[in-house]
C-alpha positions in Angstrom: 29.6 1.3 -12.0 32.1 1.1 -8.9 32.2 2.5 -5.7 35.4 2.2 -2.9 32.7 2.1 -0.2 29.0 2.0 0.5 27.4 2.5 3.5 24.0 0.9 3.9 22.0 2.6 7.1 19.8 0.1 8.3 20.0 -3.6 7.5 17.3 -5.3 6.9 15.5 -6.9 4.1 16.3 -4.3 1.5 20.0 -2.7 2.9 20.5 -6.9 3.2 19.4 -7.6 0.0 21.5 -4.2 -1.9 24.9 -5.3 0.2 24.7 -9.2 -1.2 23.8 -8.1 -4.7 26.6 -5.3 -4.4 29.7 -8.3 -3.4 28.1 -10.6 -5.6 28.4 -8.3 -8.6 31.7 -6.8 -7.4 30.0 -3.6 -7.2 32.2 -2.3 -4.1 35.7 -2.3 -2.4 33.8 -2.8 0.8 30.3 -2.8 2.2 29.5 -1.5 5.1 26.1 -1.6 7.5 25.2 0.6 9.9 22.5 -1.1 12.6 21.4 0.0 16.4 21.7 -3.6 17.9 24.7 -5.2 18.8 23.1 -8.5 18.1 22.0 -7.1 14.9 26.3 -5.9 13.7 26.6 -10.0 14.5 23.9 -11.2 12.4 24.8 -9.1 9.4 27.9 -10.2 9.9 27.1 -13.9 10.1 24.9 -13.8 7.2 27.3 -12.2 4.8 25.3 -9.3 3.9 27.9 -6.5 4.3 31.5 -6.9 5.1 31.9 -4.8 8.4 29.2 -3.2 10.7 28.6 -0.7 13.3 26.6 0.8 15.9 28.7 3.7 15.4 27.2 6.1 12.2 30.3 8.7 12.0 32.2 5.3 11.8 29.8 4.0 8.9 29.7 6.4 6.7 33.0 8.4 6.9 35.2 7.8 3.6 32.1 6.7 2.0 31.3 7.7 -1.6 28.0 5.9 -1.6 25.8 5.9 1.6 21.8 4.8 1.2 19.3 5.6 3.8 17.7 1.9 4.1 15.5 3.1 7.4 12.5 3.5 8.1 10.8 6.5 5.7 10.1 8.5 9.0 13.6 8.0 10.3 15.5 9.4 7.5 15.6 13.1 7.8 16.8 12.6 11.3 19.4 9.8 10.4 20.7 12.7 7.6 21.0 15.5 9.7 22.9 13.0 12.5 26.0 11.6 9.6 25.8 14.9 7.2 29.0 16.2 8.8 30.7 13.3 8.4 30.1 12.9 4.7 32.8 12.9 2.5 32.8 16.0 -0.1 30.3 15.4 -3.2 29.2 11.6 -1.8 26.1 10.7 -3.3 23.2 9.6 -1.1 19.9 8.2 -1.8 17.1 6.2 0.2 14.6 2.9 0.1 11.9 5.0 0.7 8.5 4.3 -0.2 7.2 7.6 0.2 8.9 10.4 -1.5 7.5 14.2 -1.7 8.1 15.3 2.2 11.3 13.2 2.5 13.3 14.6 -0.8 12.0 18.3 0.2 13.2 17.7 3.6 17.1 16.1 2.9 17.9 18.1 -0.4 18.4 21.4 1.0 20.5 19.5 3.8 22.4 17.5 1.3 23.2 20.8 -0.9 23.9 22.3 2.7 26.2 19.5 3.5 28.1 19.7 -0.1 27.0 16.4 -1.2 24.5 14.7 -3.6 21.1 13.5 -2.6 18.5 11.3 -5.3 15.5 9.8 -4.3 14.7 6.2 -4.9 12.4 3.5 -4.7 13.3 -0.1 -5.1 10.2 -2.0 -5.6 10.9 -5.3 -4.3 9.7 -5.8 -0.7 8.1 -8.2 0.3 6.1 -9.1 3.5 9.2 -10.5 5.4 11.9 -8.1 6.9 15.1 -8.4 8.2 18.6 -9.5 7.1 17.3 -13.0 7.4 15.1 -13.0 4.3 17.8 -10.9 2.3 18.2 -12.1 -1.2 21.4 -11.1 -3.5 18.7 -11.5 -6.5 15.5 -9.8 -4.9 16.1 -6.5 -7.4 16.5 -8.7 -10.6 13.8 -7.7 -12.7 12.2 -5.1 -10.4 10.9 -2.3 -10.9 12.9 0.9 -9.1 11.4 4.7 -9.3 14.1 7.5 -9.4 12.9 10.5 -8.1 15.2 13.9 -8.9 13.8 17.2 -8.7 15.3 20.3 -10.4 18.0 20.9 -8.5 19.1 17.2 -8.7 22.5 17.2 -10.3 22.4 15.4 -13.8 25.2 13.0 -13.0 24.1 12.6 -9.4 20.8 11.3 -11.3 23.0 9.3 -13.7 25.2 7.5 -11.1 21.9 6.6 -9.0 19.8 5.4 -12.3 23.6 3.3 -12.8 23.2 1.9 -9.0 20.0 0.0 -9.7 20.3 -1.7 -13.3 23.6 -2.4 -12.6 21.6 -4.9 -9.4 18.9 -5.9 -12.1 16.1 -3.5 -11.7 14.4 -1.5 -14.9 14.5 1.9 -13.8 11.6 4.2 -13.9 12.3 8.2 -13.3 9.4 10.8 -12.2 9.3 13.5 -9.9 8.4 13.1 -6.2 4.7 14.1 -6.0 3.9 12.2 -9.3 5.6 8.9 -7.8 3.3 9.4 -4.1 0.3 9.5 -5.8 0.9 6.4 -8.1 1.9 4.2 -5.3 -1.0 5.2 -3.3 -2.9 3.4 -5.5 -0.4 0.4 -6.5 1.0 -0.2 -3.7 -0.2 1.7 -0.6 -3.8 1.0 -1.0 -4.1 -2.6 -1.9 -1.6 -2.7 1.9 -4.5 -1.2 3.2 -7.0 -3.2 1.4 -5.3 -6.9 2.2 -5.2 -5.7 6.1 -8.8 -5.1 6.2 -9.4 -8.5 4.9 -7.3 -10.1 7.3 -9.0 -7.8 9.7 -12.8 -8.1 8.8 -12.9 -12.3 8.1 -10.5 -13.6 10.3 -12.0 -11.7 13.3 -13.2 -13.8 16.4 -17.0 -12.6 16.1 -17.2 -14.4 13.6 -18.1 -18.5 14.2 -14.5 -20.7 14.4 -15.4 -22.6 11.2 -14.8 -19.2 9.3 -11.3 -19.2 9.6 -11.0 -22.9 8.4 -12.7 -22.1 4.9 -9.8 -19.4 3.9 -7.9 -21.1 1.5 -5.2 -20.2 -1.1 -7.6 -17.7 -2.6 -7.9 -15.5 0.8 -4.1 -16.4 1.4 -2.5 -15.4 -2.0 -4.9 -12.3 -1.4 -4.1 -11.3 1.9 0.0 -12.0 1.8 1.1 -8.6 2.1 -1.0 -8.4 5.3 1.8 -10.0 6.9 3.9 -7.1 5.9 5.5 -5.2 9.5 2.7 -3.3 11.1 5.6 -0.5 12.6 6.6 0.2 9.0 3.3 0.2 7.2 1.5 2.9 9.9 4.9 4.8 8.9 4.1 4.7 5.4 0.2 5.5 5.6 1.0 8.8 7.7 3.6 10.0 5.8 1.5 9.4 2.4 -1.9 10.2 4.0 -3.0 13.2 1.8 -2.5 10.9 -2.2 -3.8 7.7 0.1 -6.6 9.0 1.9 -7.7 10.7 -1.9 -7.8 6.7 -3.5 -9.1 5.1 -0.8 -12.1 7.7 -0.9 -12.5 7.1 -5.2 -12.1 3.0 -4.2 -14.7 2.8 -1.2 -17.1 4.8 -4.1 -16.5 2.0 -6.4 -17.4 -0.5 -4.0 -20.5 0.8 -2.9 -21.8 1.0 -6.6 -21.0 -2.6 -6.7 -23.0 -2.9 -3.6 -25.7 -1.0 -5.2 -26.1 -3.3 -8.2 -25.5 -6.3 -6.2 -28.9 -5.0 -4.0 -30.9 -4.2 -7.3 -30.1 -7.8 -8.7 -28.0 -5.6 -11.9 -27.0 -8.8 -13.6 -25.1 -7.0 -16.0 -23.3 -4.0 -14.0 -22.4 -7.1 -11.6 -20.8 -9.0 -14.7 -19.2 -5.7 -16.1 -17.5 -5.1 -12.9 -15.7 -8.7 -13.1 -15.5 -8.4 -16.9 -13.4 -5.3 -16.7 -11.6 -6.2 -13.7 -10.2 -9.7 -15.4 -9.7 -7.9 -18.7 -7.5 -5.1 -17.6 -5.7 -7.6 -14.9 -4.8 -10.2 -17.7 -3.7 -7.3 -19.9 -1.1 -6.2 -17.1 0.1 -9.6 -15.9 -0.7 -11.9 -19.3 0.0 -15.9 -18.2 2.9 -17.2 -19.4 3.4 -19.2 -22.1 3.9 -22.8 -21.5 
């Protein structure tokens, strides 16, 4: 797996992190970023994620046989139809995208239009700092990454793609676009939502001062991805509304059976409902062994 030249749109934690990993592993003849902010081209720059930058996205991704869309998920149609014309013949294109069903049905038919080749991805391996800053050459190592081709994907356009990600480290996973937004409503979309509230509910000022002083690692470890960028998480909420708005509705009727029992003085629906929950957690994430 080789490319002459990528073009990462967008620079931040994830295009940051996919341009170090690409020149550590000698992945690419060059690396190029595309950004808005003139302070931003020097950052990149200064930090060694990408070998050239510009503000200029005919000038990023012209000659490119690699370009991935590392914007925000509502930005992305728009940044397509902007650099489509000036996409080389048959260059392959894929995103960072969280969300997948109305963004894949929205750039294939462009891509084919354009005469290149467009697969959906998802690197999971954010975390709840953005920017180049907190870019990491290793943050795919070991992650998980969802490849998301339809029908009229071409096979080796899927290949190519699938060959993008292991070759950074990531195990990749491959199911269609609708199946992917309605599993990461649920895994990763919904505990967002569920961490904010937290953060929301206890730490609010109607409560007394001392409340906030008895949050320890517990509440922090449980509300980390709260800290995740407000602008990018309403982004991903409204464009997967229709699977998240579904769990959210099956979770909020979970918790008020819990509520239920825990009013009715159910000793043993109360220890069910921890019983299950640390028995199918330790199953997915057994400790270590020492």
């Amino acid at each position: 797996m080789h490319f002459r030249k990528v073009t990462l749109v967008g620079v931040g934690l994830l295009g940051g992190s996919l341009g170090m990993a690409l020149r550590r592993r000698g992945l690419a003849d060059e690396v190029q970023g595309f950004v808005r902010r003139a302070s931003s081209v020097a950052e990149c720059l200064a930090l060694g994620v990408v070998d050239r930058c510009s503000r200029n996205l005919a000038e990023a991704v012209v000659d490119a046989d690699l370009v991935v869309l590392c914007s925000p998920v509502g930005q992305s149609p728009g940044l397509f139809r902007e650099m489509s014309r000036h996409l080389s013949p048959d260059c392959l294109v894929t995103d960072v995208g969280s969300v997948k069903s109305d963004l894949v049905a929205e750039i294939e038919p462009l891509a084919q239009g354009a005469g290149v080749r467009f697969v959906g991805s998802h690197p999971m391996a954010g975390a709840e700092k953005s920017g180049p800053a907190h870019a990491r050459a290793d943050l795919f190592e070991g992650a998980v990454c969802v490849v998301t081709p339809t029908t009229a994907s071409a096979p080796s356009a899927v290949l190519a793609i699938r060959s993008l990600w292991e070759a950074v480290g990531s195990r990749v996973l491959q199911m269609n676009p609708v199946l992917h937004d309605d599993l990461v409503a649920r895994c990763s979309h919904l505990p967002h939502v569920v961490a904010a509230e937290l953060a929301n509910y206890v730490l609010s000022p109607v409560h007394p001062k001392e409340q906030s002083d008895l949050c320890a690692g517990g509440f922090r470890d449980t509300t980390r991805i709260a800290s995740g960028s407000p602008e990018m998480w309403r982004d991903i909420a409204l464009a997967n509304r229709r699977h998240l708005s579904r769990v959210l509705g099956v979770f909020i009727e979970d918790l008020s059976e819990f509520r239920l029992a825990l009013d009715a003085g159910d000793e043993k629906s109360i220890e069910d409902f921890f019983r299950q929950a640390k028995s199918r957690r330790d199953l997915r994430f057994p400790d270590p062994e020492p």
